[in-house]
N, C-alpha and C positions, 0 to 999 in steps of 0.2 A: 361127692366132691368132684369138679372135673379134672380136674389135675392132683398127680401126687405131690404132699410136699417135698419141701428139700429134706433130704436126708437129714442135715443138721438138726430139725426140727425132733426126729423120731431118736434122738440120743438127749432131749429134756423133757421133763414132764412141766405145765403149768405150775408157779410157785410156788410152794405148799402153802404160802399166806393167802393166796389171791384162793385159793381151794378152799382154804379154810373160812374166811370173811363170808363165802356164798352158802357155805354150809351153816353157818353161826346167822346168817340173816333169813335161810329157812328157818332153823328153831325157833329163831325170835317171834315170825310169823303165827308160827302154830299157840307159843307163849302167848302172845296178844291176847288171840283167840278165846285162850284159855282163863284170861286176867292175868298171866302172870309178868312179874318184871321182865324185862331183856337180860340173857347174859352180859356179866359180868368180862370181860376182855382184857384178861390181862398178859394180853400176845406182844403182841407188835408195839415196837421202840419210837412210838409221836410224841416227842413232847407237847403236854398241854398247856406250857405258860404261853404267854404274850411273846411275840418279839420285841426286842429292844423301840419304846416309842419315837425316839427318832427315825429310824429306819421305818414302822409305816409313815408317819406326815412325808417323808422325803418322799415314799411311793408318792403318795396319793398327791403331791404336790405337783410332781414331776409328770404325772401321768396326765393333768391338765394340760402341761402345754404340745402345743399342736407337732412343734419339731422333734417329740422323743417316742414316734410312734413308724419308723421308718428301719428300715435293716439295719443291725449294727454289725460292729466288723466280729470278725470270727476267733480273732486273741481277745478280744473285750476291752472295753474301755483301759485310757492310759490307768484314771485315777481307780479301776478299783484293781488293777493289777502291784499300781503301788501301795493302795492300800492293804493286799495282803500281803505284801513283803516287809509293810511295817507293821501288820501284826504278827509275822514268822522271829521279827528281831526282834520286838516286844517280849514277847511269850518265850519263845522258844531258842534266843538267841541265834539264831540261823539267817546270815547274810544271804539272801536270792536278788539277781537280778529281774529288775520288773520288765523291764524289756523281752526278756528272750528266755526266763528260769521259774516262769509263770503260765498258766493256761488256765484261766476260767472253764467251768463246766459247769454242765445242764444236773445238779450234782454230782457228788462225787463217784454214787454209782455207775452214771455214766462212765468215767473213767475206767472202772474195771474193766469192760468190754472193748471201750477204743485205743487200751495201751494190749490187749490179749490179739485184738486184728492190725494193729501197729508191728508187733514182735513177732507173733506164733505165726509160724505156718504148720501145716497138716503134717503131724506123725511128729512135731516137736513136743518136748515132755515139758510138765508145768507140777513143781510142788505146790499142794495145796496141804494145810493144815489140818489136822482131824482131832477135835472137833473146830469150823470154820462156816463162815461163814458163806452159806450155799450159791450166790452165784460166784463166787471165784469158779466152782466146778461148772457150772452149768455155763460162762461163758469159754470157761475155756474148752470144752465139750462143743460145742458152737463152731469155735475155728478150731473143730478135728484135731486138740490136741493128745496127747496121751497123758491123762493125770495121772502123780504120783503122790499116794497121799503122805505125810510126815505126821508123827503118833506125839499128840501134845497130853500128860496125862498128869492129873492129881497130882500124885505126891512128885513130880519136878516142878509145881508151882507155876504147869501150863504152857513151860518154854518149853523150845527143842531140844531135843536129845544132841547134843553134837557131835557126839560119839557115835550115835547108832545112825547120823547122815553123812555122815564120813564114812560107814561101811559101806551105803548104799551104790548102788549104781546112778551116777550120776552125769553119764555121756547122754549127752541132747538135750538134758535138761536146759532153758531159757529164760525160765521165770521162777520165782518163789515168793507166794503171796505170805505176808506177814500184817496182823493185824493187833496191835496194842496201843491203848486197854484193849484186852480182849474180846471180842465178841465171840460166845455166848459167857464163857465162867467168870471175867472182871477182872481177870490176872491184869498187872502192872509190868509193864519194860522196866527198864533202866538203862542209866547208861551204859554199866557193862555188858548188859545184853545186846545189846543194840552197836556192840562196837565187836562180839564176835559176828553176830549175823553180818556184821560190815566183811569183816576177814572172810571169814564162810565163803560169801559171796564173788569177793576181789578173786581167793585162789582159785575157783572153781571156775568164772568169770559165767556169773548167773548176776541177770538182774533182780535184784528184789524191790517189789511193788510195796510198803508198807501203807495199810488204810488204818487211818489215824482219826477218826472223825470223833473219838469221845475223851480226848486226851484233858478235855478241862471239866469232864463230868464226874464226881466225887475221887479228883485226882488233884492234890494242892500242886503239885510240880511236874507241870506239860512236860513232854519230851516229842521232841522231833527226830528219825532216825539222821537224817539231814544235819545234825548238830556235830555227828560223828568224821574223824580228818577222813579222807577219800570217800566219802559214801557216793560224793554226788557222778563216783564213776562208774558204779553200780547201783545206784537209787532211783527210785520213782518214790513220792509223796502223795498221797491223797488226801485230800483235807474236805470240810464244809461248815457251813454253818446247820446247819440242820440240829444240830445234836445240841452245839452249845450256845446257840443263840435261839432256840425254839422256832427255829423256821423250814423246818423236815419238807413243808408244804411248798414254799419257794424255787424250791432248785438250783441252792444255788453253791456249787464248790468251787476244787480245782485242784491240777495237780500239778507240783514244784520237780526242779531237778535239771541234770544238765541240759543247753540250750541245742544238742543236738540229740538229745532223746524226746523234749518238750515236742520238739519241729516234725520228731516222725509220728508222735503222735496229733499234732495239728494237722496234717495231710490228711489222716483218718477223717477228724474230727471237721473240717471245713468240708467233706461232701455228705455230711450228712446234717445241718443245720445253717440259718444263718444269722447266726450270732442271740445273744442272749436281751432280753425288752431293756432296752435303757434304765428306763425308771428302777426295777431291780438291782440293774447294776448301782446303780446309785444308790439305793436304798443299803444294798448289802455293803457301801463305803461305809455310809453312819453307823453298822452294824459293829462292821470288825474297831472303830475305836473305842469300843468299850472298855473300861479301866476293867480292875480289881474286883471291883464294889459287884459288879452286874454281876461275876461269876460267882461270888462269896454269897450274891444272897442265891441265886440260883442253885446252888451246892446247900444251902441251908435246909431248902426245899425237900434237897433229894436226900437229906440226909436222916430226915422224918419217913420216908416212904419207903426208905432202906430199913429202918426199924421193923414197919409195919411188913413188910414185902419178907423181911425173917420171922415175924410171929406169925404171918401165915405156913410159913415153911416147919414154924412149931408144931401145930394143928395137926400139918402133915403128917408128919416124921421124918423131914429131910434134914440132912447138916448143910450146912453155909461156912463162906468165908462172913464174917460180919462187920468185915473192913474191903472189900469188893470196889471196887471202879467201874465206870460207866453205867449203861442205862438199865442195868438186869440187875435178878440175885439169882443166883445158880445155885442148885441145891441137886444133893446125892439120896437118892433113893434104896433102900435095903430089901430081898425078896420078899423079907418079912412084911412089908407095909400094908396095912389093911385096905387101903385102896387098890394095891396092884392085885392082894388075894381076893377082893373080889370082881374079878374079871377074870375071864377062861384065860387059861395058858396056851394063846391060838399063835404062837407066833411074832406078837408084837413085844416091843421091846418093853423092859422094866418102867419107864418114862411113859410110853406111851398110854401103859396100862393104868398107871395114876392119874396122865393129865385124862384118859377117856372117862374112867370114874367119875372122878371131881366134875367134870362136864356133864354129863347124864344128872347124878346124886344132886348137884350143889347149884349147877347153871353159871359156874367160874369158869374161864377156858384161861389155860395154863398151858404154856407151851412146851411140849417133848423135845427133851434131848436131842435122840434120831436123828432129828430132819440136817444136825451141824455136824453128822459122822457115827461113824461106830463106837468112837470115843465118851458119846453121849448116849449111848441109849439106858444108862443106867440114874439119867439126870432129868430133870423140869426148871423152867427157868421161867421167872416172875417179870413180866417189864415195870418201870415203874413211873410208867407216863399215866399214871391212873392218879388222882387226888385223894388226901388221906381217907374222907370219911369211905371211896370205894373201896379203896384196899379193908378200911374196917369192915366194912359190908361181906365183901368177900372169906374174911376170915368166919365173921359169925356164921357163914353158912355150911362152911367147910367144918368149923368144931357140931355141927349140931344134923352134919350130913347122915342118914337112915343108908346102910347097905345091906 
């Protein structure tokens, strides 16, 4: 290489999904080869239905005419800013200004990164949740923060300890990411959770980021932390369509909250883009008016793979929540488990040792705990963006695995 990278660079590793995808598309190769099927992938959280049919003809409609192929502005069209404001009061009860309490984004991942170079400067501290979802750390790692992780565990039903973060040391800290439904285990907020994390945050005067992207996936009653009285003086919001309107592949979120926190992070966010394809944006309007109906049958869906997604977990020998929210089941592993005893005790974690079996024995790839904290290394967690007869496929293979 001629040049060294930036240092930032040498404090993250490539994602463990984008590692893992290349390595699952070598085996597949040699499988070919061999006549065998492809692994099975039951990783990564894609939904595989359709988007809403309005929202593609509006694409493909829009994408005809000659004027919606030109820069668009960098807060995003008026009408889909009010159109997620009227799906925040819909849903969520939550009055936002469309004008100035809204920011369209490139998804809402995006937002993790452009509110952490918004806020954090170098040597400021940032709670991340453990087990959580891995680029909270790795962006805030990026802009040279100091992570401090906060221990989310089983039996408190995956909230914070608020007791043991009131002991902590808590000078410099700026941010604290909070994510419910949760990703990885499917723990549920509520409102009374969401009204200490309010408090937490006003006395301490820490912003907290909450990502919220699976609030209507096997969850009959969305919550916004946004719903909560003061939040919006300590809140960020992150929302998308990806999760509940099956458009992961789109890009298309945003995040809510006061009109002068939205603004420092549009400062970010206008040098590094220019503005989002029209036609999308329009598309993603027809999106968000979807009634009831879309999401009830959509939850219908997932409520079948949630089954299937625990009788694999039976095969295992893992326990479950079997009432779980968003797009996982998360499942607890025992040392006992014949899959982790056969694999060497080199090291790697209880999760990892199961989901490497199963991958090798079965050709299922199940994802490890680990990679979402130390919280997790004794976990594997099922996504259930897979269709029912794979998940059955998957099981068959798993009850009939030779170790």
């Amino acid at each position: 290489m001629i040049i060294r990278p930036a240092n930032r660079t040498r404090s993250v590793q490539e994602y463990y999904f984008s590692r893992k995808l290349k390595q699952i598309a070598e085996v597949n190769s040699r499988r070919k080869a061999e006549g065998l099927p492809p692994v099975i992938n039951l990783g990564i959280g894609a939904p595989d239905g359709m988007p809403p049919s309005e929202a593609i003809l509006t694409l493909v409609e829009t994408a005809q005419l000659p004027g919606n192929h030109a820069y668009q502005s960098y807060v995003g069209l008026p009408e889909l800013r009010e159109a997620f404001a009227s799906w925040y009061e819909r849903y969520y009860g939550v009055q936002l200004n469309p004008a100035n309490e809204i920011q369209p984004l490139v998804g809402s991942k995006e937002g993790i990164l452009l509110t952490s170079l918004a806020f954090i400067n170098a040597g400021d501290k940032v709670l991340v949740p453990d087990p959580g979802y891995p680029t909270y750390t790795s962006a805030s790692k990026m802009v040279e923060a100091e992570i401090i992780t906060y221990d989310l565990k089983e039996d408190n039903g995956w909230w914070p300890d608020f007791d043991a973060l009131e002991k902590m040391d808590l000078s410099g800290v700026k941010i604290m990411w909070v994510n419910y439904p949760h990703m990885p285990t499917g723990a549920r907020a509520s409102a009374e959770l969401y009204s200490k994390i309010v408090d937490f945050a006003l006395r301490h005067r820490i912003l907290v980021v909450n990502d919220n992207p699976y609030s209507f996936i096997l969850n009959d009653e969305p919550l916004s932390i946004l719903s909560v009285p003061g939040a919006k003086e300590c809140c960020l919001e992150l929302n998308s369509l990806s999760k509940a309107h099956n458009m992961s592949g789109w890009r298309i979120g945003m995040i809510a909250g006061d009109k002068d926190l939205i603004s420092e992070v549009l400062k970010v966010k206008s040098q590094m883009d220019s503005g989002m394809f029209k036609p999308l944006q329009l598309a993603a309007v027809k999106a968000l008016s979807q009634g009831p109906e879309w999401f009830s049958r959509l939850n219908a869906s997932y409520k079948e793979r949630r089954v299937l997604a625990g009788e694999i977990f039976d095969e295992i020998g893992a326990t479950y929540d079997h009432s779980s929210s968003g797009l996982f089941l998360w499942g607890r592993v025992s040392p006992d488990n014949r899959f982790a005893l056969s694999q060497a005790a080199d090291g790697r974690s209880l999760g990892e040792r199961v989901s490497d079996a199963i991958f090798s024995s079965c050709g299922v790839f199940i994802t490890p705990g680990f990679i979402f904290g130390k919280n997790g290394e004794n976990y594997i967690r099922i996504s259930l963006c897979a269709k029912p007869e794979v998940l059955s496929k998957a099981k068959q293979l798993i009850a009939s695995a030779q170790l």
